[in-house]
Backbone and ligand atoms as CSV (ligand in chain L), in Angstrom:
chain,resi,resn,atom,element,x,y,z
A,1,UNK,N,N,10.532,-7.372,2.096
A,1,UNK,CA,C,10.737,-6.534,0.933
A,1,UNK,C,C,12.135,-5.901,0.994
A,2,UNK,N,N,12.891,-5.818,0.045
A,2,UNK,CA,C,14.117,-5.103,-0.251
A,2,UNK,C,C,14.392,-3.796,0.522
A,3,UNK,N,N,15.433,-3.405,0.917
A,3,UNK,CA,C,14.847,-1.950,1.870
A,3,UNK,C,C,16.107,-1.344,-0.046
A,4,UNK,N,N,15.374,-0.399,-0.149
A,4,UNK,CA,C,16.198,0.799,-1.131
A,4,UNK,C,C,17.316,1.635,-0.872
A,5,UNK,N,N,18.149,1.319,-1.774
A,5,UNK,CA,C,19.755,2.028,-1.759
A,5,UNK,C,C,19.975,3.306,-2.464
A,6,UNK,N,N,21.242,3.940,-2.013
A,6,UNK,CA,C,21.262,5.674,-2.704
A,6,UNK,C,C,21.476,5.172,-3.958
A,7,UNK,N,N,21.738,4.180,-4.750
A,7,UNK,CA,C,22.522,3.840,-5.992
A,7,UNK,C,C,21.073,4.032,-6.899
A,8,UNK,N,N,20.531,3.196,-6.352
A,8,UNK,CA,C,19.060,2.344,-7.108
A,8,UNK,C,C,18.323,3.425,-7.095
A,9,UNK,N,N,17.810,4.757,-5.923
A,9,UNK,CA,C,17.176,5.695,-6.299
A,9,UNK,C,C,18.099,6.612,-7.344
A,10,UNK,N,N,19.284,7.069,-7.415
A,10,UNK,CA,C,19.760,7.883,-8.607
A,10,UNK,C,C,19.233,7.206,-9.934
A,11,UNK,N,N,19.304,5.257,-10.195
A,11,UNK,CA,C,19.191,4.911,-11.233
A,11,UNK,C,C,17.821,5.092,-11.691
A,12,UNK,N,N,16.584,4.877,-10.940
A,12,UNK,CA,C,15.312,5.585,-11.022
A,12,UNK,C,C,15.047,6.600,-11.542
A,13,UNK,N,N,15.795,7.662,-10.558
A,13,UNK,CA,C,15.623,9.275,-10.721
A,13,UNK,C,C,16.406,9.260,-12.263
A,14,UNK,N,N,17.414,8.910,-12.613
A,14,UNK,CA,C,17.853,8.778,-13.937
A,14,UNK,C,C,16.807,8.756,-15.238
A,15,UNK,N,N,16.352,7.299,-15.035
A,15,UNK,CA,C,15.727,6.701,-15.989
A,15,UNK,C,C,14.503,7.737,-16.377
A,16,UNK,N,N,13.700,8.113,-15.631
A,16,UNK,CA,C,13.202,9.336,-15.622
A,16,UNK,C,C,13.510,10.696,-15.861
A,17,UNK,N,N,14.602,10.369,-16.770
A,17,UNK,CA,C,15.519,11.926,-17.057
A,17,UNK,C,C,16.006,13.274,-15.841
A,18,UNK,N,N,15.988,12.030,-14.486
A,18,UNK,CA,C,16.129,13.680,-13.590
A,18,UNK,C,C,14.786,15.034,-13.814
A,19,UNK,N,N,13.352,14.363,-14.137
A,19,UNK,CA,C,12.665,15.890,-14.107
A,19,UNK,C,C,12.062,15.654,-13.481
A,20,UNK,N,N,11.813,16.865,-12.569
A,20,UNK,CA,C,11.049,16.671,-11.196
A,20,UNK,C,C,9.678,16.877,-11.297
A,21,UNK,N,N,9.269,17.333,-12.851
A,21,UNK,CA,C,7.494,17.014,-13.131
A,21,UNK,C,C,7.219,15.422,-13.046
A,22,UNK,N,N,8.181,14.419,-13.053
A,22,UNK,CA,C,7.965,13.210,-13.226
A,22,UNK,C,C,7.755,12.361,-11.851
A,23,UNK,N,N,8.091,13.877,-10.544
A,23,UNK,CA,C,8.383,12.766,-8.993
A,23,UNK,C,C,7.081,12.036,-9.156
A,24,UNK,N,N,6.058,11.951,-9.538
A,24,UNK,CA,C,4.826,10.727,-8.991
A,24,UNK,C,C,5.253,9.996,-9.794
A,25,UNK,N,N,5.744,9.670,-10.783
A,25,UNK,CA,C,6.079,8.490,-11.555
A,25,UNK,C,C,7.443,7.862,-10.714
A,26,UNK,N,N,8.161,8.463,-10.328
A,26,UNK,CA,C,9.394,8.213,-10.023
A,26,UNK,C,C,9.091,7.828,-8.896
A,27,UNK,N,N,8.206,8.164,-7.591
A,27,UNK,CA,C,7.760,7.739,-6.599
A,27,UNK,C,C,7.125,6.077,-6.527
A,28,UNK,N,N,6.061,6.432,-7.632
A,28,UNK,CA,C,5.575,5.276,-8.110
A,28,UNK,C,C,6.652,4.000,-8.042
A,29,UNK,N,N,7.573,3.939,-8.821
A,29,UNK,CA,C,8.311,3.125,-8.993
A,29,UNK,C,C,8.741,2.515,-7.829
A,30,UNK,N,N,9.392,3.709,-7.060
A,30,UNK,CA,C,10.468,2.958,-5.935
A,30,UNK,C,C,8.938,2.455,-4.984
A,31,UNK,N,N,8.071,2.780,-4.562
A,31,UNK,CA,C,7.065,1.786,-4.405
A,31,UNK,C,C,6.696,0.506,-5.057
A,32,UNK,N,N,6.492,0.903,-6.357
A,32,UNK,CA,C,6.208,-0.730,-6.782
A,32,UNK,C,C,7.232,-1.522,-6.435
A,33,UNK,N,N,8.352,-1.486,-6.564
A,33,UNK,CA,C,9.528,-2.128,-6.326
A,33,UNK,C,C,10.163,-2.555,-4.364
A,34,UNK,N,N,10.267,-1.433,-4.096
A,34,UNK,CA,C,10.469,-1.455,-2.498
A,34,UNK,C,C,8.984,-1.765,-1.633
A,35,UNK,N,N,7.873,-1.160,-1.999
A,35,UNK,CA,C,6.694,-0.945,-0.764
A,35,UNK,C,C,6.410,0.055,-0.247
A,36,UNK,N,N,7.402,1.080,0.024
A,36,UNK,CA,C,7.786,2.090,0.966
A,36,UNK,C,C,8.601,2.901,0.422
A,37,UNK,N,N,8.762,4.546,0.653
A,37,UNK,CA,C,9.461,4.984,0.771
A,37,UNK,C,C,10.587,5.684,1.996
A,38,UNK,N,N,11.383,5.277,2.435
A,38,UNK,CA,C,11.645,5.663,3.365
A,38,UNK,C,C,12.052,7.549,3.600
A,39,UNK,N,N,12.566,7.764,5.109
A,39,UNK,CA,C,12.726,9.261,4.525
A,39,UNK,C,C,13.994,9.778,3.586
A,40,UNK,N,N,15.053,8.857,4.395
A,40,UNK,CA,C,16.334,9.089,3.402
A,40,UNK,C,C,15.795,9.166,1.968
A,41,UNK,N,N,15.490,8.430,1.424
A,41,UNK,CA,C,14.847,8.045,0.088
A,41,UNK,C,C,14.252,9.546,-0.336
A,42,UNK,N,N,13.504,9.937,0.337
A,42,UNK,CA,C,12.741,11.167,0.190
A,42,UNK,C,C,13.809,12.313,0.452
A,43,UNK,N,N,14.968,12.545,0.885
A,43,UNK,CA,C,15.683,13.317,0.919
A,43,UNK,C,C,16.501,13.554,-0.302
A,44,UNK,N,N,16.605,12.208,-0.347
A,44,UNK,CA,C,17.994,12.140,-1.617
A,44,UNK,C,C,17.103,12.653,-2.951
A,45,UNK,N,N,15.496,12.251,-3.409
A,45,UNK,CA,C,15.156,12.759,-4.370
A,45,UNK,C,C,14.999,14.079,-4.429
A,46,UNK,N,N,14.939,15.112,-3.294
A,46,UNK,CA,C,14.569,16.627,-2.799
A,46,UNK,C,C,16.077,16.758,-3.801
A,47,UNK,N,N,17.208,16.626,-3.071
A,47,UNK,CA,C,18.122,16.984,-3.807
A,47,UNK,C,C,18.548,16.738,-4.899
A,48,UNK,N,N,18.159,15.488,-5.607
A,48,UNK,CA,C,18.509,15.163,-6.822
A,48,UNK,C,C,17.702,15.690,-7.806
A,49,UNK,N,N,16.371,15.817,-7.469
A,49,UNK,CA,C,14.900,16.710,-8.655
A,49,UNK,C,C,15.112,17.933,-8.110
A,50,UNK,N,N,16.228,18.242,-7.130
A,50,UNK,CA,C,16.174,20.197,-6.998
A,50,UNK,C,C,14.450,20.206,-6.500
A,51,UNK,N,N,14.206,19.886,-5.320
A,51,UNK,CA,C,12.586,20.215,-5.220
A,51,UNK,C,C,12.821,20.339,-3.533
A,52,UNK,N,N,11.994,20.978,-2.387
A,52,UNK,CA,C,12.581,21.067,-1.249
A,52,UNK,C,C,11.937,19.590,-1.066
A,53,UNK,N,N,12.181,19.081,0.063
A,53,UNK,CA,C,12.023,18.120,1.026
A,53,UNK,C,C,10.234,18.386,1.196
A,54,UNK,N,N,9.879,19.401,1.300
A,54,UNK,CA,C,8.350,19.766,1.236
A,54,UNK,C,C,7.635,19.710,0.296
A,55,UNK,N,N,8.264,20.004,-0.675
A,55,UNK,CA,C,7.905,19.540,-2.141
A,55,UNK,C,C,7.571,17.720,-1.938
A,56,UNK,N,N,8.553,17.529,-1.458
A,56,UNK,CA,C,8.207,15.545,-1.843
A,56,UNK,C,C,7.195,15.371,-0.637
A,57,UNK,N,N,7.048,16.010,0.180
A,57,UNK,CA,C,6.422,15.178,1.132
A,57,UNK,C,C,5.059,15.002,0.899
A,58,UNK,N,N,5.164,16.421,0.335
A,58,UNK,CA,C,3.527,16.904,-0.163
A,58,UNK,C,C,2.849,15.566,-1.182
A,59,UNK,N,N,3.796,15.562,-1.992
A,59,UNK,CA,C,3.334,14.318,-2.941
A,59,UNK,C,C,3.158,12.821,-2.072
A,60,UNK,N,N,3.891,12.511,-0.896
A,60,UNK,CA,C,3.920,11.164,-0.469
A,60,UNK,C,C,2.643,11.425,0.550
A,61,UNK,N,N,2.210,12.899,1.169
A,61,UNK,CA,C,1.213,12.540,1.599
A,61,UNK,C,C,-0.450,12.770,1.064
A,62,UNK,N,N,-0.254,12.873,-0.169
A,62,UNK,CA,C,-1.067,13.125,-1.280
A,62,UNK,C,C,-1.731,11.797,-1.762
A,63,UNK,N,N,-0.799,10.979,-1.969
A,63,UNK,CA,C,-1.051,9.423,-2.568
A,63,UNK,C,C,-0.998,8.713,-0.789
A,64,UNK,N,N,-2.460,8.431,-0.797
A,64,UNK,CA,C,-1.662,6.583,0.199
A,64,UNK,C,C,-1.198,5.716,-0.066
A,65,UNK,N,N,-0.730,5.301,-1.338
A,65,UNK,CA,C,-0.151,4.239,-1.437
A,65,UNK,C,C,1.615,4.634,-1.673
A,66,UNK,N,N,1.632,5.696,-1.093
A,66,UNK,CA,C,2.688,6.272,-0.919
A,66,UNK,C,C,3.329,6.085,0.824
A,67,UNK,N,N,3.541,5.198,0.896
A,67,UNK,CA,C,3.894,4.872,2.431
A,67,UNK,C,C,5.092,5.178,2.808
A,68,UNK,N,N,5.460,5.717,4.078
A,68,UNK,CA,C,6.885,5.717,4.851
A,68,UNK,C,C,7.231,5.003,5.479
A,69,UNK,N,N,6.738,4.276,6.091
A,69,UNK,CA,C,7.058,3.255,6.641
A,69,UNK,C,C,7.068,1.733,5.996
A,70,UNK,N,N,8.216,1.011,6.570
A,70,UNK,CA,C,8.099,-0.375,5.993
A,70,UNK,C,C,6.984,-1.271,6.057
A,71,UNK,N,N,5.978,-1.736,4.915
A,71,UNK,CA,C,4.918,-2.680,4.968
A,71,UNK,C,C,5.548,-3.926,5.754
A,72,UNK,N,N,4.526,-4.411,5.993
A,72,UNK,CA,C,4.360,-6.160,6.517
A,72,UNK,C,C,4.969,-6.886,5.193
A,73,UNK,N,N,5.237,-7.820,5.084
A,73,UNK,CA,C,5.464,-9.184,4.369
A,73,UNK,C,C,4.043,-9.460,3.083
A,74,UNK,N,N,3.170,-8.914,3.808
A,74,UNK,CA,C,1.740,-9.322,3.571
A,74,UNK,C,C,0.628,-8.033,3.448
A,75,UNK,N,N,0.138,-6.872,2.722
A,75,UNK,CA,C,-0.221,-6.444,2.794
A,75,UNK,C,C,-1.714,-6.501,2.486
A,76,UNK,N,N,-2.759,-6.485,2.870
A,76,UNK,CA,C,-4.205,-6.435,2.824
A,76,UNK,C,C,-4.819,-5.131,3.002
A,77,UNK,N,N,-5.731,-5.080,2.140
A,77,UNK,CA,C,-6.401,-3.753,1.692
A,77,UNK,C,C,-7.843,-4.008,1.997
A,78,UNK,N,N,-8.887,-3.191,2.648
A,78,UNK,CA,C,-9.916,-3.739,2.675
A,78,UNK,C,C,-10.676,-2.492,1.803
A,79,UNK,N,N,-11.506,-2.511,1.457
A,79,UNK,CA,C,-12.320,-1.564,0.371
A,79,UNK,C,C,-13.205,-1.080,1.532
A,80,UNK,N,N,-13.465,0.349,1.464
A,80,UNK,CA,C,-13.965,1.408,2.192
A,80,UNK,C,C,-15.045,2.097,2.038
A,81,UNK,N,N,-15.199,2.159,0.200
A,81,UNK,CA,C,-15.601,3.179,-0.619
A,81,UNK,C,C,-17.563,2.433,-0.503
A,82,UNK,N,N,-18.413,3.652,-0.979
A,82,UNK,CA,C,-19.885,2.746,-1.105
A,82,UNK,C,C,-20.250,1.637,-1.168
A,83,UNK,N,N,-19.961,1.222,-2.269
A,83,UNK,CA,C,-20.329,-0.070,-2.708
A,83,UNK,C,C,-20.152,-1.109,-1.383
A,84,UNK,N,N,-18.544,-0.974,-1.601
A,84,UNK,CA,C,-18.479,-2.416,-0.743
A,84,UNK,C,C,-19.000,-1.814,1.044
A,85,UNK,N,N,-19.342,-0.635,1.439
A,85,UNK,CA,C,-20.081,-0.302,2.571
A,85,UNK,C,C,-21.188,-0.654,2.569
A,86,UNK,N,N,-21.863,-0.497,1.556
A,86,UNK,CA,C,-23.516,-0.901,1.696
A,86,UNK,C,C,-23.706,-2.538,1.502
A,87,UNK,N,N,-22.530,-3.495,1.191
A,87,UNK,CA,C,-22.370,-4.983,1.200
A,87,UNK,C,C,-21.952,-5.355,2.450
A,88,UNK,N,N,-21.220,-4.417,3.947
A,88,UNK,CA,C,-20.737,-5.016,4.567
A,88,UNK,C,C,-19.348,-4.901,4.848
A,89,UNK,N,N,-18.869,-4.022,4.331
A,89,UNK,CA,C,-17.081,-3.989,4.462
A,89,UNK,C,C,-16.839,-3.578,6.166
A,90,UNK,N,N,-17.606,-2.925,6.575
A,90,UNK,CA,C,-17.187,-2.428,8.095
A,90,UNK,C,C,-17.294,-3.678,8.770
A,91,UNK,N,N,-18.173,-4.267,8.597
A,91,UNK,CA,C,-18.419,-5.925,9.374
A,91,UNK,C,C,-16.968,-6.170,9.102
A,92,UNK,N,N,-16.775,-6.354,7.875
A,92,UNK,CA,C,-15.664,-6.999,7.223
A,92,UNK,C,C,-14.634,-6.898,8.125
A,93,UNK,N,N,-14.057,-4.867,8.173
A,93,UNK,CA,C,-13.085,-4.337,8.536
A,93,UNK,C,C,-12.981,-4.890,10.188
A,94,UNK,N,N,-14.048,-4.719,10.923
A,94,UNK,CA,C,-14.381,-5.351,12.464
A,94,UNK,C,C,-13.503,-6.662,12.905
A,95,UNK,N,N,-13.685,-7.856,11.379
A,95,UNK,CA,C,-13.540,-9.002,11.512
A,95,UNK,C,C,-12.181,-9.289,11.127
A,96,UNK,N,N,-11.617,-8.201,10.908
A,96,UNK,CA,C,-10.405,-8.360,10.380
A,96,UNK,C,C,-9.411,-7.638,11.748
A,97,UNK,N,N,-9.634,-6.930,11.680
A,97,UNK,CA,C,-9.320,-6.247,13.050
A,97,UNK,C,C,-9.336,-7.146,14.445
A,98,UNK,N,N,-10.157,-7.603,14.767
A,98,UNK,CA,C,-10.059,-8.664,15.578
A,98,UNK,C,C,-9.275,-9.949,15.663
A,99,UNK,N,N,-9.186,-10.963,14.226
A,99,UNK,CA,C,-8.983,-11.984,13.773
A,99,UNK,C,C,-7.158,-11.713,14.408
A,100,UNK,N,N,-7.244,-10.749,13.320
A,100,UNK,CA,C,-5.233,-9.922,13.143
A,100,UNK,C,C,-5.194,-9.356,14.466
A,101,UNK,N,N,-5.809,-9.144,15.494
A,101,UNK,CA,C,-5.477,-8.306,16.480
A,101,UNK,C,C,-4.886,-7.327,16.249
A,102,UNK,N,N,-5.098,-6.254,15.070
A,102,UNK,CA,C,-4.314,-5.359,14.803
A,102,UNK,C,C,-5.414,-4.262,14.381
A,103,UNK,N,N,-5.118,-3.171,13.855
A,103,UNK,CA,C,-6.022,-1.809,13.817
A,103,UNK,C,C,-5.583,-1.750,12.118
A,104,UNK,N,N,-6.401,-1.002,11.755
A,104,UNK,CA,C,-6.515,-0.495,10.483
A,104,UNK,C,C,-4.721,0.508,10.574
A,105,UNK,N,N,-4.034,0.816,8.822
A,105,UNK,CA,C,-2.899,1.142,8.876
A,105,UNK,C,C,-1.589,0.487,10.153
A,106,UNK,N,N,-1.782,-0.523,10.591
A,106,UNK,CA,C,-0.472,-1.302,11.529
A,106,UNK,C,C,0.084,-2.177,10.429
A,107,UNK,N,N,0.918,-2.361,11.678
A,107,UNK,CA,C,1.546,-3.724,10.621
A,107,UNK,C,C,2.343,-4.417,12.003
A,108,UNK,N,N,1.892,-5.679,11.830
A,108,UNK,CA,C,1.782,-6.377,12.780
A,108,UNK,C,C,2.142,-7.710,12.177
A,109,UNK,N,N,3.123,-8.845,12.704
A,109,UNK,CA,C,3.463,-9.894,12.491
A,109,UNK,C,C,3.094,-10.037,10.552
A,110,UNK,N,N,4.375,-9.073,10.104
A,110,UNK,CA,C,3.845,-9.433,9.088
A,110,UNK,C,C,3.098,-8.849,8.061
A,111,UNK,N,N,1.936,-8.381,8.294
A,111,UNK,CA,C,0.760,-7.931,8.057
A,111,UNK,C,C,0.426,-6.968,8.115
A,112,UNK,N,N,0.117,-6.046,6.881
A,112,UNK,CA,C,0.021,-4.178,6.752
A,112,UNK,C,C,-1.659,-4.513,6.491
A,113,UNK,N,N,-2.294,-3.763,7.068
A,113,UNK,CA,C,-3.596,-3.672,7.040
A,113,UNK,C,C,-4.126,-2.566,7.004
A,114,UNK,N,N,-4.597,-1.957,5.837
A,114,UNK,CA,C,-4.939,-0.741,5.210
A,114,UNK,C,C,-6.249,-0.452,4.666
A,115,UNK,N,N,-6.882,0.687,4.728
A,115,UNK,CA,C,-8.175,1.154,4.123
A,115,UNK,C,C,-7.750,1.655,2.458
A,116,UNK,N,N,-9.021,1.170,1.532
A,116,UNK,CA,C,-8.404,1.906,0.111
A,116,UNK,C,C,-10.046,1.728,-0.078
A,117,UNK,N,N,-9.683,3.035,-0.761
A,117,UNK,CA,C,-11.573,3.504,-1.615
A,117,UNK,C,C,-11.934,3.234,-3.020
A,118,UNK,N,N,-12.163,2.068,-3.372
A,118,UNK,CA,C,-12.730,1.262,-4.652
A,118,UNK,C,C,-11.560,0.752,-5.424
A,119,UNK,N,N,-11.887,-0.482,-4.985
A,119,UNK,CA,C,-10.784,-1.636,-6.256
A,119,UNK,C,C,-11.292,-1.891,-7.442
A,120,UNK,N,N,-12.301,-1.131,-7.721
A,120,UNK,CA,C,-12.590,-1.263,-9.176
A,120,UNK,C,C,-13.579,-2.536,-9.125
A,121,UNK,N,N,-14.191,-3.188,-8.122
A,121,UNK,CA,C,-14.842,-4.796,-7.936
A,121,UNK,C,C,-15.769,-4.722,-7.504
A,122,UNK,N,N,-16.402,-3.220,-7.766
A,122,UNK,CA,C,-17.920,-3.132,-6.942
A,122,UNK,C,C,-18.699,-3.905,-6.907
A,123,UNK,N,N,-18.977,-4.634,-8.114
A,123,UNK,CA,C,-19.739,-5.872,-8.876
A,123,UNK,C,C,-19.974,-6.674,-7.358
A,124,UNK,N,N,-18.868,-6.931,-7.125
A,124,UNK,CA,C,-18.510,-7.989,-6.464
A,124,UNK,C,C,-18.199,-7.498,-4.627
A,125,UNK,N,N,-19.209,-6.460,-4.325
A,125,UNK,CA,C,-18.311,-5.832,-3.006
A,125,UNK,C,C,-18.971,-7.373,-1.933
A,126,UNK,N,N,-18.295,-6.810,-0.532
A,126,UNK,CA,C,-17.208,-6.513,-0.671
A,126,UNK,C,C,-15.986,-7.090,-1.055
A,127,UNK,N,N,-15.184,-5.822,-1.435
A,127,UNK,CA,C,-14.092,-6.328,-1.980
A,127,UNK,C,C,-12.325,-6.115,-1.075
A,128,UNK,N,N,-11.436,-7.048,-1.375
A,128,UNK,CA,C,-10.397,-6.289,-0.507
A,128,UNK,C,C,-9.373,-6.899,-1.920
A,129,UNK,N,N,-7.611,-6.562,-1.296
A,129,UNK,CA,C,-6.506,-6.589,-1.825
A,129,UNK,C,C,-5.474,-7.369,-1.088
A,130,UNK,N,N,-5.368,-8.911,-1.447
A,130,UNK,CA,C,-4.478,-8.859,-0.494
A,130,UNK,C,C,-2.906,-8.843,-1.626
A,131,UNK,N,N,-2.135,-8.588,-1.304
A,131,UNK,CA,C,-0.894,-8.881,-2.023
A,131,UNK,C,C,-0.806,-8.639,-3.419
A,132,UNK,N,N,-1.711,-7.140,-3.435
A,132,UNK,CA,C,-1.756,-6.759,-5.027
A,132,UNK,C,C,-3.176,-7.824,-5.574
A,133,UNK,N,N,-3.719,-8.927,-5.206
A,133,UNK,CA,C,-4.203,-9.874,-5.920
A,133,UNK,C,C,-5.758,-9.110,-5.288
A,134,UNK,N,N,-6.864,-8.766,-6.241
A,134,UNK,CA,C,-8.276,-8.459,-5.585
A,134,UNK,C,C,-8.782,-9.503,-5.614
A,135,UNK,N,N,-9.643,-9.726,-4.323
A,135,UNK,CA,C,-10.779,-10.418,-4.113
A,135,UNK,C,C,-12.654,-10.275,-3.988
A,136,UNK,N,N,-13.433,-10.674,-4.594
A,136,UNK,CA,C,-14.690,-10.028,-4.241
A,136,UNK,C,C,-15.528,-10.987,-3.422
A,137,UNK,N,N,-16.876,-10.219,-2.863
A,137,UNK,CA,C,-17.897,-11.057,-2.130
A,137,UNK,C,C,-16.656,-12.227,-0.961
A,138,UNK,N,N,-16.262,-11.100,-0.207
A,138,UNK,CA,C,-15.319,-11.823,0.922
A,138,UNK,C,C,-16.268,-11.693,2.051
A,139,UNK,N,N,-16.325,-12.665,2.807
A,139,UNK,CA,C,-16.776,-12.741,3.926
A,139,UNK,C,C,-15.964,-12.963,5.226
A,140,UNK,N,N,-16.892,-13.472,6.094
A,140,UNK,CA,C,-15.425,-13.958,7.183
A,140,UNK,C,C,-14.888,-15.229,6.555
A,141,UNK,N,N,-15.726,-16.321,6.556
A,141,UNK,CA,C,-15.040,-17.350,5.902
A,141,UNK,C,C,-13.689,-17.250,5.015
A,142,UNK,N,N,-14.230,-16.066,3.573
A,142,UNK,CA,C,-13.322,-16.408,2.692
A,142,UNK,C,C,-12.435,-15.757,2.950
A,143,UNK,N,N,-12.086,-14.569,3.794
A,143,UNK,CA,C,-11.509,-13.731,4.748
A,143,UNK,C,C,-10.337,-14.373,5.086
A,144,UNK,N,N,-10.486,-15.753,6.064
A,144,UNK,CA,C,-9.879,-16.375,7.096
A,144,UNK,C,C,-8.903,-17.647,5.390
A,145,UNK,N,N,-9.652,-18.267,4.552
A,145,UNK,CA,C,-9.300,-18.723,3.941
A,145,UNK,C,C,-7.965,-17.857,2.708
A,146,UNK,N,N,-8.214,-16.314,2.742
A,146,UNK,CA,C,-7.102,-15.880,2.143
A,146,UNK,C,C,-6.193,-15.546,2.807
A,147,UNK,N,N,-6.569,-15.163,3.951
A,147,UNK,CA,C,-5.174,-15.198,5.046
A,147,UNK,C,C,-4.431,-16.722,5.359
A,148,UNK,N,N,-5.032,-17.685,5.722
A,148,UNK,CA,C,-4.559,-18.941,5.452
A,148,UNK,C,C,-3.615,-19.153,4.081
A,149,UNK,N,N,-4.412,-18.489,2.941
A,149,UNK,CA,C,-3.513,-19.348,1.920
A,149,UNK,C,C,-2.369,-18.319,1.520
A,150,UNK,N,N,-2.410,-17.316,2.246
A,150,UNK,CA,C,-1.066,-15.955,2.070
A,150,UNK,C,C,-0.072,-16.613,3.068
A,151,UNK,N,N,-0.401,-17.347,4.804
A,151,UNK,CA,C,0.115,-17.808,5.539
A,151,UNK,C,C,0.612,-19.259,5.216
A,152,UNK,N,N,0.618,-20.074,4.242
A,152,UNK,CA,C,0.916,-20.813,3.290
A,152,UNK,C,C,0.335,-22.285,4.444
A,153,UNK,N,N,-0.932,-22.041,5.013
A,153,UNK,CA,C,-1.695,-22.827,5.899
A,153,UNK,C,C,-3.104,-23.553,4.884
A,154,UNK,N,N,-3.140,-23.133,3.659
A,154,UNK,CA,C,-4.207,-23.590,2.798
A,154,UNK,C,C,-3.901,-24.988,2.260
L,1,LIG,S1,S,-16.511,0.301,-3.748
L,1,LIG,FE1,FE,-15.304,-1.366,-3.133
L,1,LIG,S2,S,-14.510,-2.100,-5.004
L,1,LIG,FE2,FE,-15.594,-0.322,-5.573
């Protein structure tokens, strides 16, 4: 993913008229776009929206999908929330954890592996996210088959 420049956050903070009722939108963005916010990033908007440095942080640790650190290549979301718990998501989360040799929130070869509470796919729990794209009724199988076809092994 792109790492974010002082240029590109002013043009953000711009487009957004400079008002600092707008930092979650403005946050928003340089996430959708970057992944991450880094801290510089978070400094330069303190001073540019006139808001302290505490002011922003509060908001980045308000939202999780407000990250500081650089994601993986590959980010996967596994669903947390009821639904997909009472289908199995902890199995899920277990099998994922193992497979990736990695822990919930790492990022490892690649690979950001994160908890999020309802993708909206209850229908269908459990459910996860990989790469923005939802999936439902994942098992290990289909598990191993979306990591394969993200690892371009499908
Ligand atoms: S509870 Fe998992 S998608 Fe809603």
């Amino acid at each position: 993913m792109a790492r974010i420049d002082k240029d590109t956050t002013s043009a953000i903070v711009a487009k957004f008229g400079g008002k600092p009722e707008l930092l979650v939108q403005i946050m928003a963005t340089i996430v959708n776009r970057f992944g991450w916010v880094p801290e510089d990033t978070i400094r330069q908007l303190a001073t540019e929206l006139n808001l302290s440095r505490a002011d922003v942080h509060g908001v980045v640790e308000y939202y999780h999908d407000f990250r500081t650190e650089e994601p993986g290549k590959h980010i996967i979301k596994i669903c947390q929330a009821e639904a997909c718990q009472a289908m199995g998501s902890k199995a899920l989360t277990d099998y994922a954890e193992k497979t990736l040799a990695m822990s919930m929130h790492d990022t490892e070869n690649d690979i950001t592996l994160e908890p999020v509470y309802c993708l909206g796919n209850c229908a269908c729990s459990p459910a996860i996210m990989a790469n923005g794209k939802t999936f439902g009724r994942v098992d290990e199988k289909r598990f191993n088959a979306i990591m394969d076809d993200l690892r371009g092994k499908a």
